[in-house]
Each structure stands twice: as structure tokens, then as C-alpha cells.
C-alpha positions in Angstrom: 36.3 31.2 15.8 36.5 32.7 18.8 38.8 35.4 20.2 39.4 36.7 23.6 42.0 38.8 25.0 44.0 37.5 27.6 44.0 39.4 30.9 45.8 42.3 31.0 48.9 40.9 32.8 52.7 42.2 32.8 53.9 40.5 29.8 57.4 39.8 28.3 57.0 41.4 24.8 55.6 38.2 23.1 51.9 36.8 21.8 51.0 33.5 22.5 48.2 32.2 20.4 46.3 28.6 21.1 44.9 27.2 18.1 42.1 24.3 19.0 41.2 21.7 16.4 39.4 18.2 16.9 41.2 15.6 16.2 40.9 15.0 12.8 41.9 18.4 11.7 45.4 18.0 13.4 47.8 16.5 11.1 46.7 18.8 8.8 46.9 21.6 10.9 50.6 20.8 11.7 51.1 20.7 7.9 49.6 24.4 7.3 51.1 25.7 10.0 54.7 24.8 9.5 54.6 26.3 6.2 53.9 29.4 8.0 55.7 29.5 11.0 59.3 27.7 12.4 58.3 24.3 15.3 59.4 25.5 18.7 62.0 22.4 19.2 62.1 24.0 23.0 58.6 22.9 23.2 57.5 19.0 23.5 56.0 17.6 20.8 53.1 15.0 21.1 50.3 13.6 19.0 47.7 16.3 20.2 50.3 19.3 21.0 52.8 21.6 18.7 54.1 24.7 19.4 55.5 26.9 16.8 56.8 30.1 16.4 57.8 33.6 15.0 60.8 35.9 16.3 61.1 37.6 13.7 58.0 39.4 13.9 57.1 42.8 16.7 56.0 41.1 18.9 57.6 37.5 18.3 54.5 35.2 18.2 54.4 31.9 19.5 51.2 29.4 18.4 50.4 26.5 20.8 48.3 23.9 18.6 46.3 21.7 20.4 43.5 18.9 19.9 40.3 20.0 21.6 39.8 18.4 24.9 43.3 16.8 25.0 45.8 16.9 27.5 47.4 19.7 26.7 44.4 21.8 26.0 44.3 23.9 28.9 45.8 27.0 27.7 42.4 29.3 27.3 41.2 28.1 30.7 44.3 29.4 32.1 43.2 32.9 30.5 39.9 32.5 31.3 40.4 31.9 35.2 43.0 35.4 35.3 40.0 37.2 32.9 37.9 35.9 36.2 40.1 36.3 39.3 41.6 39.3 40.2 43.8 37.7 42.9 45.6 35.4 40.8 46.0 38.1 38.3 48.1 40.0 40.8 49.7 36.7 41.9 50.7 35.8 38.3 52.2 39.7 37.6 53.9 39.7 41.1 55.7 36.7 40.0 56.6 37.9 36.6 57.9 41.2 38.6 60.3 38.7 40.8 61.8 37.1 37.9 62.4 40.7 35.4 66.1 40.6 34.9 66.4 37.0 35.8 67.2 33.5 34.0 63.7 32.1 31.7 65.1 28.7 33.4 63.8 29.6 36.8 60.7 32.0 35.7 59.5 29.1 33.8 59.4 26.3 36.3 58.0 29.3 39.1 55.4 29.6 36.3 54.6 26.2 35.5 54.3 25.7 39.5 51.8 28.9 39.2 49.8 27.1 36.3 50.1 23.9 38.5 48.5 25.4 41.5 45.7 27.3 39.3 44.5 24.0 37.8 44.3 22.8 40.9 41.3 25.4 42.0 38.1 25.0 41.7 37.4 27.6 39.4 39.5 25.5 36.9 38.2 22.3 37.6 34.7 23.4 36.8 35.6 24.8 33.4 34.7 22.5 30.5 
């Protein structure tokens, strides 16, 4: 296994983890993990994607389980292009500063529209 940091970015107190299986190893993946942690039921919920979570713990954790090469296997690509790119490092805190105080609703669709635009780059696009 293999562990990186993520980019040192503002942050809102939490860990997000992404857990990468193949295929096969899902189901039983799901299994293990919801006997350690709660299922996000804010989070979707698809054949290759769970999310669960901890809030009881300092910092609450949150674990993003996802099939290897699926759709929603993007998550370390994300931290790999802000680990890369200085500029959309700033970007990303910049926006997090604009939101501090402010509803999750409207951080998390400016986010999402942040992610959007990143995978959109080339940087992304060549990742594999």
C-alpha cells in the first residue's frame, strides 16, 4: 500500500482517506469496513463507490472506498495534481478561505465546480 500526504491545504478539521480495491475485493471490502466505521448516507452509494465515516474520532475521519479505475476513482489524482501545482493549491485554499463561516451547501458545489475544472486540465487528463 501506498501512502501520500495530501498537499498541505487549509483544511476543515477532518481526514479523508481513499481506499482502492479491484473489483473483486469490493463487496468484501464494504463488509469489513462497515463493521468498522458508520456508511456516510450523505454520500451516494454505487456498485464501485462507498463512503463511510467516523465523527467521533479527533479528527473525524471520512473513508471514500472505491474500485480501481472506476468512475469514481479520482480522488488521489486530485491530491496528486495540488502535491504538483502550486497555483491550484492557492486556488483551492483561497476558496476554502471564501466559504469559512459559511453554509457546507454552497462550499461544496464551489468545490465540486473546483474538482470539475481541475479534471478538466491537462495535468489530470494525463494521470493514469
Amino acid at each position: 500500500m501506498e501512502v501520500r500526504p495530501f498537499p498541505t491545504v487549509l483544511q476543515k478539521g477532518d481526514l479523508d482517506i481513499q481506499v482502492r480495491v479491484f473489483p473483486e475485493e469490493f463487496s468484501k471490502a464494504v463488509k469489513l469496513l462497515s463493521t468498522l466505521f458508520e456508511l456516510n448516507e450523505g454520500s451516494i452509494k454505487t456498485h464501485s463507490f462507498r463512503a463511510f465515516k467516523n465523527d467521533s474520532l479527533d479528527p473525524p475521519l471520512g473513508v471514500q472506498l472505491t474500485i480501481i479505475d472506476s468512475e469514481f476513482d479520482f480522488f488521489w489524482k486530485l491530491r496528486d495534481l495540488l502535491l504538483l501545482n502550486e497555483e491550484y493549491k492557492i486556488e483551492y485554499d483561497h476558496l476554502k478561505r471564501r466559504f469559512e463561516g459559511k453554509g457546507m451547501e454552497d462550499y461544496r458545489d464551489c468545490k465540486n465546480e473546483f474538482f470539475a475544472k481541475l479534471m478538466n486540465t491537462p495535468e489530470y487528463k494525463k494521470m493514469k
